[in-house]
Structures are given as structure tokens and as C-alpha cells.
N, C-alpha and C positions, 0 to 999 in steps of 0.2 A: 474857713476853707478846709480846716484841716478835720474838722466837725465831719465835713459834705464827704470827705474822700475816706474818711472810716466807714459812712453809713453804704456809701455805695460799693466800699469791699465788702463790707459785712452781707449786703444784699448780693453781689456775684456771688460770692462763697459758699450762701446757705442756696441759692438758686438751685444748681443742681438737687440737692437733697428731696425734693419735691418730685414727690410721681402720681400719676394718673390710676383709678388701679383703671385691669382690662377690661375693654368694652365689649360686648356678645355675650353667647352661652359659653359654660366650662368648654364644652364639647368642640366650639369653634377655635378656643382660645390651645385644645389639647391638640386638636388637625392643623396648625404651624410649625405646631413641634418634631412633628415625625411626620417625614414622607409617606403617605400610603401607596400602597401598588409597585412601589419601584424596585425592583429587583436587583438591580446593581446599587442601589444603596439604600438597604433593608434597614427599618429602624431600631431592630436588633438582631445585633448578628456573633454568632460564635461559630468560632473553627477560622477566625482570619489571624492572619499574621503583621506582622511592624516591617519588614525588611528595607534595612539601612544599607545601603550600597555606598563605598569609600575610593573614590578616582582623586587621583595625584595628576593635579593640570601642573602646578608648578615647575621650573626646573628644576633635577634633582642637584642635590650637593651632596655626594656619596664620594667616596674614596674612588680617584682619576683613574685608575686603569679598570676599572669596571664600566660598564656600559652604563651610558646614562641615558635617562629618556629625554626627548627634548618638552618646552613646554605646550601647552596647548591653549591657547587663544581662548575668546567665550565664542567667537564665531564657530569653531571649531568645536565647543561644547554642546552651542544651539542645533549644529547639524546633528548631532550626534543622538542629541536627545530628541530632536525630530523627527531622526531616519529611523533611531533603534531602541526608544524607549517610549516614545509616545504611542506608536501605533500597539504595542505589545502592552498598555497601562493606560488606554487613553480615556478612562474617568477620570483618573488626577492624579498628583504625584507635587512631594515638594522637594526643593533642592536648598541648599546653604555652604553656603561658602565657608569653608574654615581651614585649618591649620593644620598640618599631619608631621609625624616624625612616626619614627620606628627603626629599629638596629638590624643591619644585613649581619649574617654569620659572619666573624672572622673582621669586622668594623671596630675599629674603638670609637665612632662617635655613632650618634644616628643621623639619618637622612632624613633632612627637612623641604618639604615643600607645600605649597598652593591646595586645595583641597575642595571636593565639591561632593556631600553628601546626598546620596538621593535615598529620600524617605518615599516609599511604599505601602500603604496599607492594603492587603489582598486577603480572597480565599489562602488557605493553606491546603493548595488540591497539587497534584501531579504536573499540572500544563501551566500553572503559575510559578513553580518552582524550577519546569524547563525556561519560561519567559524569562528570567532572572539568571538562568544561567547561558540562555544565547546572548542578554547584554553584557555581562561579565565576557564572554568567549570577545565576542563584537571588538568592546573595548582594547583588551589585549592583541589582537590583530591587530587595528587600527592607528595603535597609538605605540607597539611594542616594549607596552607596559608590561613586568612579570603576574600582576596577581590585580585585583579589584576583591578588598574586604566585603563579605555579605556577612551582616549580622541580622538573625532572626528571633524574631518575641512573641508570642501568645498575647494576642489583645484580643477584649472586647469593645466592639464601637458601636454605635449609633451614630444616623445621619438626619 
């Protein structure tokens, strides 16, 4: 029995390791790889950017006599990103949830809370770099958050 249940790990284990090669011409197997003809996502493309955008859903835990923001729900985020970040991005975009802290002037601790990065990859043109900052403005009205972090990177992508 214990013979059977070695032969049959041994056989899952190496199972995967086995592949097929590909089937058709080089030609067929190279037109999967890269979109042809699509313009919004070119299969090589330079002059785009990364921009990472940083929203504080959490409650804040800042020093009491300072204003604090309250939190923000994920209903409240889905609207948010449906009304004013989807239509201005609406090829794609990913978000993540994480953690944030950072020190206000005149604080002896920092301010922790909640966190939802939204990663971007764009042209780096004029009307995308407005796009990004009427969500940034949006946000701040909306939520009477002081600031939304935009960090921006030079990348090369393919799709």
C-alpha cells in the first residue's frame, strides 16, 4: 500500500513537468502573442507611464483636535471608481488594498489607516495627466480628504 501511494505521488508530481511543444506555424504561434491592429493596447509601446494613486478609505487615527476624515465604505469606493475613474481609464486599471501611515507636521506619531492603491498604466500625454488629476481633485471634494499621493514611473509595456 505504501509502495501504490509513493508511485502515484511520484506520478502527480512529475505530471505537470510534461508539455506539448506548439502546434501550427511559428507565425501562428507569434499572432497570440501580440494584439495586432489595436491601438489602445499596442504591442509595443513607449512614452507610457505606471501612475499609482494612494486614497485613505480607513478612519483616520491622527491627533483629536485635528480634523479627521471619516471612513469610507467599499460601496462608497465602487461608486467612486465607477463615476470617476472608470469612464476617464476605462481600458483597465487595478486597485489593492493596503496599509498606509505617514506623519502630519507638528504630530509625534503617524496617521494610520485603510488604503486603496489604484495602479494605472497610460500614455504620458497632457489629457491623461489632466484625467489623473480631476480624480485626485473628485476625491478631495468628495471625501474632504487633504491630499490623494500620485506616484509616476516610465514604463515599457506590451499587451
Amino acid at each position: 500500500m505504501k509502495r501504490f501511494a509513493l508511485v502515484a505521488a511520484l506520478l502527480l508530481a512529475t505530471s505537470g513537468c510534461a508539455s506539448l511543444a506548439p502546434t501550427g506555424t511559428p507565425a501562428a504561434v507569434t499572432a497570440t502573442a501580440a494584439m495586432q491592429g489595436d491601438a489602445a493596447r499596442p504591442a509595443d509601446a513607449h512614452g507610457w507611464v505606471r501612475s499609482e494613486l494612494y486614497f485613505g478609505v480607513g478612519e483616520e487615527q491622527g491627533r483629536a483636535e485635528r480634523l479627521q476624515a471619516e471612513g469610507i465604505s467599499e460601496a462608497q469606493w465602487r461608486q467612486f471608481l465607477d463615476t470617476e475613474v472608470t469612464p476617464r481609464f476605462p481600458d483597465g486599471l487595478t486597485v489593492f488594498d493596503a496599509y498606509g501611515q505617514w506623519l502630519f507636521r507638528g504630530d509625534a506619531e503617524p496617521n494610520r489607516l485603510r488604503t486603496k492603491v489604484l495602479v494605472v498604466l497610460h500614455e504620458d500625454t497632457p489629457a491623461r495627466r489632466a484625467d489623473i488629476e480631476a480624480i485626485r481633485l473628485a476625491w478631495k471634494q468628495k471625501t474632504a480628504h487633504q491630499s490623494v499621493l500620485w506616484s509616476r514611473q516610465p514604463v515599457e509595456v506590451s499587451f
